[in-house]
N, C-alpha and C positions, 0 to 999 in steps of 0.2 A: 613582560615588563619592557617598557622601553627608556630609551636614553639619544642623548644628543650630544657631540663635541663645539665647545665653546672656543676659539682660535683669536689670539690679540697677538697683534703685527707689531704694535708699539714698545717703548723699553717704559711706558708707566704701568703698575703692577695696581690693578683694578681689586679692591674690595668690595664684592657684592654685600651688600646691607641684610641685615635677621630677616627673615619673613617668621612665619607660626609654623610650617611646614618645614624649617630650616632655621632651630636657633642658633646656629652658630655660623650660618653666612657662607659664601664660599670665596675666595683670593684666587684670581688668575694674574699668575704669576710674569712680572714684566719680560717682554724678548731682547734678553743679551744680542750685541751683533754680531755674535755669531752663528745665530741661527735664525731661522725665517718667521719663527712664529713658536709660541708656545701655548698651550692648552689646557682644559678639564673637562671632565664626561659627566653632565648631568643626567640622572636616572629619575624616574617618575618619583613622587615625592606622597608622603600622606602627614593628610593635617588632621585640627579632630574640631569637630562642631559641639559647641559647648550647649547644652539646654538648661536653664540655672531655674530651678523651683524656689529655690530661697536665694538668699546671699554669697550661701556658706558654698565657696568655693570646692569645698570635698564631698558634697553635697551635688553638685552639678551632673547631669547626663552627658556623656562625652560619646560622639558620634562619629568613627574614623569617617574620614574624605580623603577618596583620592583624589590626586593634582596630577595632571599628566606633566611630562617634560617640556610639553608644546608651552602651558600654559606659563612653567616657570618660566622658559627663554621668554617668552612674548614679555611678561612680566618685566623682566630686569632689562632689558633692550629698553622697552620704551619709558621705563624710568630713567634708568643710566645710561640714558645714549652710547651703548655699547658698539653700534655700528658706526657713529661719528669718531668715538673713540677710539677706532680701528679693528674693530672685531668683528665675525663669523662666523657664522652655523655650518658643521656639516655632521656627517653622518659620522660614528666612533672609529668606524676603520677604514674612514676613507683619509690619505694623506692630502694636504691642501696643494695645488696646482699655483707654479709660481704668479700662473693670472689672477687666481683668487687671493692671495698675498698685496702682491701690486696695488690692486683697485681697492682693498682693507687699507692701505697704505696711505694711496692716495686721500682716500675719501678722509683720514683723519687730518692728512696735509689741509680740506681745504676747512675744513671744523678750523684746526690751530689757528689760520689766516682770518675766518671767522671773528674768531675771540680778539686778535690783534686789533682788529678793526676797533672792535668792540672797545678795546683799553685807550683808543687813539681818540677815541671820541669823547670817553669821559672824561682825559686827561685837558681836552682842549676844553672840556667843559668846568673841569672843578680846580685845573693846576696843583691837582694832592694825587700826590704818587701813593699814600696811606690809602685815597680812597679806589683804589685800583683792584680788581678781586686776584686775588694769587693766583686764580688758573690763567687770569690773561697774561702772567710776566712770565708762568710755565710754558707759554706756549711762545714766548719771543724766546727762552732759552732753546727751546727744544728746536726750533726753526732756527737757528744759528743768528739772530739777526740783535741790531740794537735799537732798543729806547730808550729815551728819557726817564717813563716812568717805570722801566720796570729795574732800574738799576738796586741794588740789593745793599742801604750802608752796610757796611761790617757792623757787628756787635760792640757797645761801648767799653774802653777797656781803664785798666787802672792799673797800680803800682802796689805788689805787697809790700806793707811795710817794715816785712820781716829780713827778706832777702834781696827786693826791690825787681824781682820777676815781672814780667807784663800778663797779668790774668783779666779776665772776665768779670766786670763790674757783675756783686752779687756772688762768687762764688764761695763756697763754705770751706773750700781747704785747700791751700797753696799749691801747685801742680807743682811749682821747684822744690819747698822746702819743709811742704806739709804742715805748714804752721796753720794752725785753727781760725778763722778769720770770723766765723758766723758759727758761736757756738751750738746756738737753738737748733740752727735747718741743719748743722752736720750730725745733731742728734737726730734728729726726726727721720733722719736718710740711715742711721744705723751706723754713723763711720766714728761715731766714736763712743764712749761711754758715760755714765753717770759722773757728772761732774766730779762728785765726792769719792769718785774713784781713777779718775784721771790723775796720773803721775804728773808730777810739776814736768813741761819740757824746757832739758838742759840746750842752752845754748850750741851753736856748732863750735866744733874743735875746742869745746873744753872738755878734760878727761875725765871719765867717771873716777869720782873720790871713794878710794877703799877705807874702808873702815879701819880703825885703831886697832891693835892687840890688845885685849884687855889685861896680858902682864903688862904693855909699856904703859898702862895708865898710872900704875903704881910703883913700877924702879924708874932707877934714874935715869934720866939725860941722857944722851949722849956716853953711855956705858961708864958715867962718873960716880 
């Protein structure tokens, strides 16, 4: 059996896509700075060859295949631009060489500068920062530099009318004073209960009112 180390130099944390040989995909995980690079060991992989006589999916001839490891790397590299995106193949125990780091490094510096270009030209072309693709405004952040169009407004904001907080236009429940603002979607999220079973909410700083003695309902006054 064999196997292969997948190496990303970058701090964006890459999800490889399902294949049939891999339903559940695999995440190389992004590199903090403090370290050089982080990894995963792909192992040869098996899929299954379906032969379908009829419809009925339980019904079908299922024919394992192996897939070597060769074939997954080549596969997700030349879908996912893995090596523009700063990644590298080596062997599971071999450690990577700060040369091999560097030129992984490089090579996604000149991809990012790539895409830049790419945002500068649409931008002169359509003047819509909307129509700008988000990896080209990731890759002026991540390059430390500025544009025009990749600038990011803030989220629209508003005024609860409960407590007069500044929240998130759209949100279902006060971050200051937890007042209910979108009944429906704070149901649908689970944060609160069946209307009909929602306690009325008391006001702030008004005290919770005790209940009566059921003698002072009946003697008198003020002990008269």
């Amino acid at each position: 059996m064999g196997s292969i180390q997948i190496c990303n130099t970058s701090k964006e944390q890459i999800q490889l896509p399902r294949r049939t040989y891999n339903t559940l995909g695999w995440r190389i995980p992004a590199c903090p700075p403090e370290k050089p690079f982080t990894s995963i060991v792909i192992d040869d992989q098996m899929d299954v060859k379906k032969i379908y006589v009829t419809y009925a999916e339980s019904e079908a001839e299922k024919i394992p295949v192996p897939i070597s490891y060769e074939q997954v790397v080549a596969d997700y590299f030349a879908n996912e631009r893995l090596t523009e995106r700063g990644c590298f193949t080596c062997a599971p125990d071999h450690i990577p060489t700060e040369a091999e780091v560097t030129a992984a490094r490089q090579t996604r510096i000149k991809w990012l500068q790539k895409l830049i270009e790419a945002g500068d030209k649409e931008f002169m072309r359509t003047k819509k920062i909307e129509e700008i693709p988000d990896i080209c405004k990731m890759a002026v952040d991540e390059l430390g530099l500025k544009r025009e169009w990749a600038i990011v407004a803030p989220p629209p904001m508003t005024v609860c009318p409960a407590c007069g907080e500044s929240i998130n236009v759209g949100v279902a429940i006060c971050k200051g004073c937890h007042a209910i603002l979108d009944f429906e979607k704070a149901k649908a999220f689970g944060l609160v209960q069946e209307e009909e079973n929602v306690p009325p909410k008391r006001g702030p700083g008004r005290p919770k009112k005790e209940p009566i003695p059921e003698q002072d309902l009946d003697g008198p006054i003020g002990g008269i």
